[in-house]
C-alpha positions in Angstrom: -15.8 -27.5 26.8 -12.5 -27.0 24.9 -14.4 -25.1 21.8 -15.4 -22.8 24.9 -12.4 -22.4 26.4 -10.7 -21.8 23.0 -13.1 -19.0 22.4 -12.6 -17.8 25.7 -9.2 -17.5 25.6 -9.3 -14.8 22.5 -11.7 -12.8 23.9 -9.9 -12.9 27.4 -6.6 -11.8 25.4 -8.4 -8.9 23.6 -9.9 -8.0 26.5 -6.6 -7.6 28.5 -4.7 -5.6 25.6 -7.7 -3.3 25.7 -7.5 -2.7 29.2 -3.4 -2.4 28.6 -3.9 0.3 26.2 -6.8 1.9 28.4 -3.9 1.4 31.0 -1.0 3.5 29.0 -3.7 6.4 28.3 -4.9 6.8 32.1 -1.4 7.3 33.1 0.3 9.2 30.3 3.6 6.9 30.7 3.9 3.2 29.6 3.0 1.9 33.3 4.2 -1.8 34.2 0.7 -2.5 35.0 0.4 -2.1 31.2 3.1 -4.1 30.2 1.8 -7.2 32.7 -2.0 -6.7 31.4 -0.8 -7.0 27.9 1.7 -9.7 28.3 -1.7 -11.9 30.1 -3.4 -10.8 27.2 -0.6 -12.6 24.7 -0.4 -15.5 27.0 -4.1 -16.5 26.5 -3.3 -15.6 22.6 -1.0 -18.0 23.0 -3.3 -20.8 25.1 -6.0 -20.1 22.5 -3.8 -20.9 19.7 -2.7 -24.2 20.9 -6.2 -25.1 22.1 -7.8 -24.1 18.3 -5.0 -26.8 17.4 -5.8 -29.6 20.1 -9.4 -28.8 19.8 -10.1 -28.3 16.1 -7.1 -29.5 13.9 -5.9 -32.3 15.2 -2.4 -30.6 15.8 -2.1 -30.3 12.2 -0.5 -27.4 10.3 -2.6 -29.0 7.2 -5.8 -29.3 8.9 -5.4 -26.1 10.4 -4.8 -24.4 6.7 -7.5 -25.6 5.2 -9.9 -24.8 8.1 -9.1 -21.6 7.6 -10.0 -21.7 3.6 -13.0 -23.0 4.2 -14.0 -20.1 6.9 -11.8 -17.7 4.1 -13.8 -18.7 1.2 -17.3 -18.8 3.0 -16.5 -15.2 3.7 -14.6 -14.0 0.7 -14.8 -16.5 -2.1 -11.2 -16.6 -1.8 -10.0 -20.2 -0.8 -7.1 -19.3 0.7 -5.6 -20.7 4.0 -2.6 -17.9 4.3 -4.6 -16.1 7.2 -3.5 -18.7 9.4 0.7 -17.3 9.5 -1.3 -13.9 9.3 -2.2 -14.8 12.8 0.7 -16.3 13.8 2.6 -12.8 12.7 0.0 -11.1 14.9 1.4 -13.2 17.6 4.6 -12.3 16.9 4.0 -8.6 16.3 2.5 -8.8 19.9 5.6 -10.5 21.5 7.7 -7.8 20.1 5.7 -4.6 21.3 6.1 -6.6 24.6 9.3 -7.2 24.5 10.5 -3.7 24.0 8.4 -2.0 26.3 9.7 -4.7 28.9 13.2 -3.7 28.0 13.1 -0.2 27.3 9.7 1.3 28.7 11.1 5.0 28.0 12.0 4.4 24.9 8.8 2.2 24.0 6.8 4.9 25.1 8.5 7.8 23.5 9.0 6.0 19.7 8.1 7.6 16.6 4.9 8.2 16.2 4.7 6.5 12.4 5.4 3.1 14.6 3.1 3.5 17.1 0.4 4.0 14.3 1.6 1.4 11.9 1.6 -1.1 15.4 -2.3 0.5 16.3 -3.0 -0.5 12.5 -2.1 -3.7 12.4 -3.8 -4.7 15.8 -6.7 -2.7 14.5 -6.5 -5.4 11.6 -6.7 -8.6 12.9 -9.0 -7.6 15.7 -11.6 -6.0 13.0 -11.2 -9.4 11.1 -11.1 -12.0 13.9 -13.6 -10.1 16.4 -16.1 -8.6 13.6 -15.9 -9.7 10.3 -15.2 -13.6 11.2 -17.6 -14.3 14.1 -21.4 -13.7 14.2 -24.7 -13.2 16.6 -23.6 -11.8 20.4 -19.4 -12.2 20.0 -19.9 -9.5 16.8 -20.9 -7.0 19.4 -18.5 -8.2 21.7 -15.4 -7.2 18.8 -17.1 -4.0 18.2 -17.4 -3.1 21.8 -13.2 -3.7 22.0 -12.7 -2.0 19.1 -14.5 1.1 20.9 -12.7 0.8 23.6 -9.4 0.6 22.0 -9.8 3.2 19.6 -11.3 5.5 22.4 -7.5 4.8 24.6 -6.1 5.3 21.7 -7.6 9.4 20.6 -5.5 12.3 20.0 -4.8 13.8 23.6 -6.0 17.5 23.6 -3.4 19.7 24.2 -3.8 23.0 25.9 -7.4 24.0 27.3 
């Protein structure tokens, strides 16, 4: 049950910033509906991160490290555990868009365009890598289907008819 709900949770928290960022498009403003779909979204990051610790590595940073080696070097050939604050800078990356469009949603939603692409980038990262390239069978689909749907919200608006 708790490797379930551990996968769950991720998928549940991509799901929701998808819907976010379908959210922001539809309306053409940084709505608050956007802001509390995303902010689920990091809250069952958050639950999944502490459940892959109680459920796989024995609440240890060690365990945890080389865990993610192993599943590194069966991929890459690299043996290298570093992915693991990757993820936790995700997190934080995550908490920050969050918190400024909670404190300035005008401002969030008018920034410069490079950071709004450098943000889309980076979540475009980790989702490729932790939905696509580091899961298999059914849940690959599943990653490629949010990526879809992400980067459909996220196209060039037309401008003019």
């Amino acid at each position: 049950m708790g490797d379930l709900l551990t996968r769950a949770t991720i998928w549940l928290a991509l799901g929701l910033y998808a819907w976010a960022q379908w959210s922001r498009r539809s309306s053409g403003q940084v709505p608050r509906r956007g802001l509390a779909l995303s902010g689920s979204g990091w809250l069952l990051f958050v639950a999944h991160v502490l459940l892959a610790y109680d459920v796989h590595y024995e609440w240890s940073q060690a365990v945890a490290w080389a865990e993610t080696a192993a599943q590194t070097a069966a991929l890459t050939g690299l043996d290298w555990g570093g992915g693991l604050y990757v993820n936790y800078l995700f997190g934080l990356v995550w908490l920050g868009e969050l918190a400024w469009w909670a404190r300035d949603p005008r401002g969030y939603g008018t920034r410069a365009r490079w950071t709004e692409l450098a943000v889309r980038a980076w979540f475009l990262f980790m989702i490729v890598n932790g939905a696509v390239v580091f899961v298999a069978g059914p849940q690959r689909w599943l990653g490629v289907g949010i990526l879809a749907a992400l980067l459909w919200a996220w196209r060039p608006r037309r401008s003019g008819p």
